[in-house]
C-alpha positions as CSV (number, residue, x, y, z in Angstrom):
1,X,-10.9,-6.0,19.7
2,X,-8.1,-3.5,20.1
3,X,-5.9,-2.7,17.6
4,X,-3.0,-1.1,20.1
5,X,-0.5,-3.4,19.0
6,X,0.1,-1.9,15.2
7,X,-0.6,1.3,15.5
8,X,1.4,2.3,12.8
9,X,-1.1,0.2,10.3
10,X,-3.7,1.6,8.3
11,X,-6.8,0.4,9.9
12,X,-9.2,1.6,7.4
13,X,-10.5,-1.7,5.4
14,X,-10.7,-1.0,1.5
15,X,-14.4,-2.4,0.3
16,X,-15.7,-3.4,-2.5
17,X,-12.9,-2.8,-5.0
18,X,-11.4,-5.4,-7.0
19,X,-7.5,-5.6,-7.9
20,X,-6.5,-7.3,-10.6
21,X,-4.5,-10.4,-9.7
22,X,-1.5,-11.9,-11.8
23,X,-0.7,-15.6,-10.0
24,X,2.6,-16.8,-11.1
25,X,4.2,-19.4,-10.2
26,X,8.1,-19.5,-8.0
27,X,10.1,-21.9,-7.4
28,X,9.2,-21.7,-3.9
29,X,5.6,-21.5,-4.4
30,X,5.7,-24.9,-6.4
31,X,8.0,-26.7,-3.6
32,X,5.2,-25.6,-1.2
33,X,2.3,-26.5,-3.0
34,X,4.0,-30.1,-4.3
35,X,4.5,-31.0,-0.6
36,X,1.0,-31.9,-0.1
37,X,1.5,-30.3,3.0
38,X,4.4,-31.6,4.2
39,X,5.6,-27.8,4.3
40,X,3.5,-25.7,6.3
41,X,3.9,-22.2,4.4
42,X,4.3,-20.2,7.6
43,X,6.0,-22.7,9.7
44,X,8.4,-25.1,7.0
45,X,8.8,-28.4,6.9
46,X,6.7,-30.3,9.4
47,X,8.1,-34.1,9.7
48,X,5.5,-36.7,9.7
49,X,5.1,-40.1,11.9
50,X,3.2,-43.1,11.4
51,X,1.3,-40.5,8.8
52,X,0.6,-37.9,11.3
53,X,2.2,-34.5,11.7
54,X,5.0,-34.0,14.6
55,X,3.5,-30.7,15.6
56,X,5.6,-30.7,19.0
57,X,7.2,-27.3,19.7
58,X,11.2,-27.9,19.4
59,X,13.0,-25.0,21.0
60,X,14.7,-22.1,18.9
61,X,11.4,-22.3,16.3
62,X,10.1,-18.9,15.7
63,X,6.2,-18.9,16.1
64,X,4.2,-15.9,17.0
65,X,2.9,-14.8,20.2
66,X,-0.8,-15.9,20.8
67,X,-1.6,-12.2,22.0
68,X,-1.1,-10.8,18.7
69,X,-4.2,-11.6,16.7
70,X,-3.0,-9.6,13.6
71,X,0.2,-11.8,13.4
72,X,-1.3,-14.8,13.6
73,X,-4.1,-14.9,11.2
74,X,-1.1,-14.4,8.8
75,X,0.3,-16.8,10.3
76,X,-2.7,-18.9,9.4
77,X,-2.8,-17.8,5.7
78,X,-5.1,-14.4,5.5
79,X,-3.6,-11.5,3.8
80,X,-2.8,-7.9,5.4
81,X,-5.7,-6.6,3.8
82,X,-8.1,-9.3,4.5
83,X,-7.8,-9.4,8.5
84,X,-7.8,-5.8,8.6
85,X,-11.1,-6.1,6.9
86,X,-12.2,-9.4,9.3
87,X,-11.5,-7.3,12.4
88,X,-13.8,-4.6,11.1
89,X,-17.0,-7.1,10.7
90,X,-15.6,-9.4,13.6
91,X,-16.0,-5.6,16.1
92,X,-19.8,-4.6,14.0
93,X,-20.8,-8.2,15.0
94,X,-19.2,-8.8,18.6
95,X,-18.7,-5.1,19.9
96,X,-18.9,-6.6,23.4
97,X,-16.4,-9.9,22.7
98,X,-13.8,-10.6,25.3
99,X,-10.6,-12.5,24.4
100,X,-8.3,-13.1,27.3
101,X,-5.3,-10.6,26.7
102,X,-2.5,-13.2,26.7
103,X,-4.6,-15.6,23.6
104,X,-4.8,-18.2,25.2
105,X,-7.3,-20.0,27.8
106,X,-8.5,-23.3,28.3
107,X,-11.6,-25.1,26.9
108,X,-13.1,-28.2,29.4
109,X,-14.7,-31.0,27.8
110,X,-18.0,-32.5,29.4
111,X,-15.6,-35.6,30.3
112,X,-13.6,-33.0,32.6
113,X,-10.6,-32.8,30.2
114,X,-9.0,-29.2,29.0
115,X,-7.4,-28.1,26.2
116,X,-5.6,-25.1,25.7
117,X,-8.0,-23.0,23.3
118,X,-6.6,-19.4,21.2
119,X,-10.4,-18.4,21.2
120,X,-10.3,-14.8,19.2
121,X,-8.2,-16.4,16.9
122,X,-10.1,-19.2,16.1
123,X,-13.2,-16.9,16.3
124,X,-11.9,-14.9,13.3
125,X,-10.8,-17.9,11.7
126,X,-14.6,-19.5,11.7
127,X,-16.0,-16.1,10.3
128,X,-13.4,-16.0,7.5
129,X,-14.2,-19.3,6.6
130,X,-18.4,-18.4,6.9
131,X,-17.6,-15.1,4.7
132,X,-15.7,-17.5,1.8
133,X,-18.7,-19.7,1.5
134,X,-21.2,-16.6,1.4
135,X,-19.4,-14.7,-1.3
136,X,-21.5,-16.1,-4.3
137,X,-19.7,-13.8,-6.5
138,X,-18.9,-16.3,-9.3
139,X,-16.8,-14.2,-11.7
140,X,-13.6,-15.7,-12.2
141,X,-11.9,-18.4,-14.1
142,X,-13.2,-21.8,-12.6
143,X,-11.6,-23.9,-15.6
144,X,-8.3,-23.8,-15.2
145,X,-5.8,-23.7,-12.1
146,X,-4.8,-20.4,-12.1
147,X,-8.1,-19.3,-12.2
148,X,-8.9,-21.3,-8.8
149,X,-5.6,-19.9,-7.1
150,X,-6.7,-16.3,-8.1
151,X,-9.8,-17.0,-6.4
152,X,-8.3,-18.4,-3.4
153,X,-6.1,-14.7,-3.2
154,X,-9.3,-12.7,-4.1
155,X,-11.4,-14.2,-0.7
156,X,-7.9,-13.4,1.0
157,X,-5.0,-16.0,1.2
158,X,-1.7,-15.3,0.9
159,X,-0.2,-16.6,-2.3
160,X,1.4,-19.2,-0.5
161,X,-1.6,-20.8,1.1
162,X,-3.8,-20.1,-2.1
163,X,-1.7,-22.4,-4.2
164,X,-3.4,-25.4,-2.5
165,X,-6.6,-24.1,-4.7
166,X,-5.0,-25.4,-7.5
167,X,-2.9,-28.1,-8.6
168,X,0.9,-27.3,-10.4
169,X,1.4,-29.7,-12.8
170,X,4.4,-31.3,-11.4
171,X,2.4,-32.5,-8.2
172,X,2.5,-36.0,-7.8
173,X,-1.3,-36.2,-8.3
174,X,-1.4,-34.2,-11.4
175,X,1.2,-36.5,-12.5
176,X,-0.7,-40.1,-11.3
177,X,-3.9,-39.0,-12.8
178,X,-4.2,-36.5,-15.5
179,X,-7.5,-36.4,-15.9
180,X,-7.6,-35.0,-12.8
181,X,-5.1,-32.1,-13.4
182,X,-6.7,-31.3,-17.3
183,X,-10.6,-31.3,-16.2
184,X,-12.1,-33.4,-13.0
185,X,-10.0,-30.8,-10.4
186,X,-12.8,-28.8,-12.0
187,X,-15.9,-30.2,-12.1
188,X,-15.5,-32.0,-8.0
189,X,-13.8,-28.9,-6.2
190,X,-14.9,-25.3,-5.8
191,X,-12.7,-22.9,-3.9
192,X,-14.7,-22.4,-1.1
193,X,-14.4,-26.2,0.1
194,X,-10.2,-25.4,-0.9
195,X,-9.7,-22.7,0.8
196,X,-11.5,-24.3,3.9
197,X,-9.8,-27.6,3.6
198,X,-6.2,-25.7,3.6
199,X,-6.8,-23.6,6.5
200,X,-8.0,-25.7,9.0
201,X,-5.4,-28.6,8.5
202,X,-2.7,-25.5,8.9
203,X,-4.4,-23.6,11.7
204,X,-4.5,-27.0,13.8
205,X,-0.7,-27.4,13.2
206,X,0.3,-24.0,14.0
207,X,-2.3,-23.9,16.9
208,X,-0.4,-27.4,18.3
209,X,2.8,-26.1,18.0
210,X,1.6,-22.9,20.1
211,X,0.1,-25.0,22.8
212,X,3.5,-27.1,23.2
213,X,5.5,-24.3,23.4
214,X,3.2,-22.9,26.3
215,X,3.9,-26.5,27.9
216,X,7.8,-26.4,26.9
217,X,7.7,-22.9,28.6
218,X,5.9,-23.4,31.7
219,X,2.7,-21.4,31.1
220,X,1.0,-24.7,30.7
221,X,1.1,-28.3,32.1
222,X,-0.4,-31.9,31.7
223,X,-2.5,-32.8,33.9
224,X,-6.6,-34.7,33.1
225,X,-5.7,-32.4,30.0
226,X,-3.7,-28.9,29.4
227,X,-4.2,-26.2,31.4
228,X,-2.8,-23.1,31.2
229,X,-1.3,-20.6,34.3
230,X,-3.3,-16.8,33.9
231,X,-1.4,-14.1,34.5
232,X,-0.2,-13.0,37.6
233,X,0.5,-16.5,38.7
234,X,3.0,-18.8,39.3
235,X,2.9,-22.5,37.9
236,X,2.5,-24.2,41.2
237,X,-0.4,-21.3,42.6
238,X,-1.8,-22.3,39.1
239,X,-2.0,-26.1,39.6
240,X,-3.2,-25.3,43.2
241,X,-6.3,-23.5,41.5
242,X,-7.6,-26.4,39.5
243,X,-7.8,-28.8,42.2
244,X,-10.4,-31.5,41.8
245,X,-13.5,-29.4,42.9
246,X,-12.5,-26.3,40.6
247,X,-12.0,-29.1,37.4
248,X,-15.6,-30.7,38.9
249,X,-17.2,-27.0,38.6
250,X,-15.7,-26.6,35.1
251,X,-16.8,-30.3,34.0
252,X,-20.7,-29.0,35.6
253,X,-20.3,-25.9,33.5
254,X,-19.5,-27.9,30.3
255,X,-22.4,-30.1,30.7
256,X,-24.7,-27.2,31.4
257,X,-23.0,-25.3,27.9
258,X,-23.4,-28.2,25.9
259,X,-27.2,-29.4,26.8
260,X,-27.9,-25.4,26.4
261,X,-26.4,-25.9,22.7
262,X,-28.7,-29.4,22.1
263,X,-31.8,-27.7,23.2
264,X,-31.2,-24.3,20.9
265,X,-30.7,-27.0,18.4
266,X,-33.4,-28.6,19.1
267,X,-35.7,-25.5,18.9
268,X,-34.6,-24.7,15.3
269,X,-35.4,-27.9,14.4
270,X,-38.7,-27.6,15.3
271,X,-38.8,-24.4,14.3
272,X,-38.2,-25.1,10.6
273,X,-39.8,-28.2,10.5
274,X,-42.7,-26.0,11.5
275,X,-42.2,-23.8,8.6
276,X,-41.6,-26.9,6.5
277,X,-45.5,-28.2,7.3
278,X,-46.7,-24.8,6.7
279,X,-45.4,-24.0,3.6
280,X,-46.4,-27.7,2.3
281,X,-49.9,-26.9,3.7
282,X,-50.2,-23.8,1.6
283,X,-48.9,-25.6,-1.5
284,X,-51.4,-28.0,-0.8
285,X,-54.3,-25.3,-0.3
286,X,-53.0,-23.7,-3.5
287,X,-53.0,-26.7,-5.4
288,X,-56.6,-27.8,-4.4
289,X,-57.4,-24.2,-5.5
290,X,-55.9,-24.2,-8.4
291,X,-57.7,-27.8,-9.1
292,X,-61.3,-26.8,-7.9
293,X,-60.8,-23.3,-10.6
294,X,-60.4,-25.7,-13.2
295,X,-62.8,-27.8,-12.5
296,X,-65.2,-25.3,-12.6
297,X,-63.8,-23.4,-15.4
298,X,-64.8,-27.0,-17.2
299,X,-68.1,-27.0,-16.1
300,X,-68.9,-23.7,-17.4
């Protein structure tokens, strides 16, 4: 992954050292975090239907461009220091990973239906959120809310984003249940599942309003899905490509990806259960050991 975009940044991740954090709370950090989501930290208010998020571009908004992988992982919530840091391990474990320049390409379903995918981005995304639940490092204050936002800073979130580790004590839920605020927050949550469970539902917004605006901009159109035009070509040369043998190949090549996925699957499955028998086999062996020593340690 190239890093020609920001060349004036200081690409040289810091390891292993641990700043002291100080979370305080804002005025604007408390709006965000009371919203229950209703105010998407990078994006503002989102307005809600029937329950579910209006994610629908709407034109003048100001989202970044899906080529600049930098920008939006702060987009998504990770701080400066944290994706400079991702890309690092993200290059050491994928030196040979290809994301299409623009950030955008399209993802077919085995029903033949596409989606418009932002695969580096989502990539990065997934090893964040493996690295989070890794980091068994359990030195921090997991009593109080503070403690749990700290955390949420310390794997990486911007403060913004990390408040949803927490609870302020003027949310509505801290309010309807204080138990929940004073000690069972506690005791049922642990910042890994927190962090996880405020990313995705903001990625997925941010990542909808991306794919509308490529629609609303004509790099993208409806059709047994969302496709999106490559570069180079025109919309109509676009929607002349995926004619109904091309999205018939694409459907095939889905099938083939996703029965190749069952069957690895499949193999580790076996695989461990292997290991399972074996390792109850020994225990067994050992125990009849064991047993038979005695036995003949009574005898004598």
């Amino acid at each position: 992954m190239s890093d020609k975009d920001h060349p004036e940044r200081e690409d040289q991740p810091e390891r292993d050292t641990k700043e002291p954090i100080n979370f305080e709370w804002t005025p604007e950090l408390v709006k965000i975090a009371t919203s229950r989501g209703a105010i998407h930290p990078s994006i503002g208010p989102i307005d809600f239907s029937k329950g579910y998020a209006d994610c629908n571009y709407r034109p003048g908004m100001t989202l970044p461009d899906p080529a600049d992988t930098r920008e939006c992982l702060r987009w998504v919530g990770l701080s400066d220091k944290k994706i400079i840091d991702l890309e690092h391990k993200f290059n050491d474990l994928y030196p040979d990973y290809e994301a299409p320049s623009c950030g955008y390409d399209n993802e077919v379903t085995t029903k033949g239906i596409s989606d418009i995918t932002f695969p580096l981005i989502e990539e990065m995304v997934e090893l964040f959120l493996r690295e989070v639940y890794d980091n068994k490092d359990e030195d921090y204050d997991y009593t109080t809310h503070k403690g749990y936002i700290e955390r949420g800073i310390e794997l990486g979130l911007r403060p913004e984003f990390a408040v949803f580790c927490g609870l302020h004590k003027d949310d509505p839920r801290a309010i309807a249940e204080p138990h929940l605020f004073e000690e069972l927050w506690f005791l049922i949550k642990a910042p890994a599942g927190l962090i996880e469970g405020t990313i995705i539902p903001f990625w997925m917004q941010l990542k909808e309003f991306m794919a509308t605006k490529l629609l609303y901009e004509g790099k993208a159109w409806l059709s047994y899905g969302r496709w999106v035009v490559r570069e180079g070509e025109t919309l109509d040369q676009a929607k002349a490509r995926v004619d109904d043998r091309e999205r018939q190949r694409l459907k095939e090549q889905a099938i083939k990806k996703h029965e190749e996925i069952l069957e690895r699957k499949r193999q580790a499955r076996e695989k461990e259960d292997a290991e399972d028998r074996a390792r109850w086999a020994e225990e067994e062996r050992q125990e009849a050991e064991m047993l038979k020593q005695q036995s003949m340690d009574k005898g004598s």
